[in-house]
N, C-alpha and C positions, 0 to 999 in steps of 0.2 A: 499673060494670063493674070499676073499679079496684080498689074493697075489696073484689071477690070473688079478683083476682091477685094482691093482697099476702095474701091469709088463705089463698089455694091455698099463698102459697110458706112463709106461717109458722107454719101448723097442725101438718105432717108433722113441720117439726124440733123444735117443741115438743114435741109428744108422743110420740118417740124419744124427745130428751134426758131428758121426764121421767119417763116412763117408765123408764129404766134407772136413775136418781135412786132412785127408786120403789121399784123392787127391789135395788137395792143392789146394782148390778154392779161388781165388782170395780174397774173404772180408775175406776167415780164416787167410790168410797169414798176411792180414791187424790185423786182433786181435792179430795175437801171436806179430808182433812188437809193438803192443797197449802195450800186458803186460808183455814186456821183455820175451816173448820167442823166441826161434831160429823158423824158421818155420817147421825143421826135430822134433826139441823136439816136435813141435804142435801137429807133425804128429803122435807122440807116444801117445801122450793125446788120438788123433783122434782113433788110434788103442786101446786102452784101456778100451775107448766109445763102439766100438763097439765090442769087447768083455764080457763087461758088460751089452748090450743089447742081444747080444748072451745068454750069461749065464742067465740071469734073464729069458727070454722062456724056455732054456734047463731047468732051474730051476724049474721046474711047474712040471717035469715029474724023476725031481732028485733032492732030497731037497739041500743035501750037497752042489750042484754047485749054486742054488740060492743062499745060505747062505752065500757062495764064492766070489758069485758076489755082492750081496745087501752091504757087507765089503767093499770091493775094490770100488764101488762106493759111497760109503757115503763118505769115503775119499777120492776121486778122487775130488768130486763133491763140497764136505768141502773145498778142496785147490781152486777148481775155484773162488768160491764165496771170496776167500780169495785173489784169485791174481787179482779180480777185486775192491776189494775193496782197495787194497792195491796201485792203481793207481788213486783212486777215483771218481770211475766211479759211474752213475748217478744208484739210486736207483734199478730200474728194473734190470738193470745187474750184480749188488750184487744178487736177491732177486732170480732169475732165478735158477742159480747152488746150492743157499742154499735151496732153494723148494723142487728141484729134489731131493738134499744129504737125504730132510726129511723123501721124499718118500720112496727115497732106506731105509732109518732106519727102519720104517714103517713095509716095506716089509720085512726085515730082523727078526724085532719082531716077525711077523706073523709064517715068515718060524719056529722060534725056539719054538712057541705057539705048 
């Protein structure tokens, strides 16, 4: 029941965030030259998101692809918090990407429990 409340809570904001990544909404564009990215690599992050939001539903009904996905986002998600801190950005937006990466571990334990 647990990896079905962690993937209810981290699907939605993956597939917003990556989605607007995706399209190329105008504050995302502003983030990726915040943190030294291209805006096309952003858009990969963006795609990446929401493959992982993807995957973590499909995941509920096929464990290997959760497992797949909760990986790929823990380190996805490990590098955000990383490339926000590594510009020195104010607490909350470190603490955002590493929350979610916890989640994803979280879930990943769960899935292999």
């Amino acid at each position: 029941m647990l990896p079905v409340i962690l993937s209810a809570l981290l699907a939605p904001v993956l597939l917003v965030l990556g989605s607007a990544k995706v399209i190329r909404h105008p504050m995302m564009q502003q983030n990726a030259r915040h943190l030294g990215f291209s805006v096309s690599g952003f858009q990969l992050v963006g795609a990446v998101e929401l493959a992982g939001g993807v995957g973590l539903i499909l995941g509920l009904f096929w464990t290997p692809l959760g497992v797949a996905a909760s990986v790929g986002l823990v380190l996805l998600l490990a590098g955000g918090a990383f490339a926000h801190a590594r510009v020195r950005d104010r607490f909350v937006k470190i603490a955002f990407p590493a929350v979610c990466a916890a989640l994803s571990g979280a879930t990943l334990v769960l899935h292999l429990a």
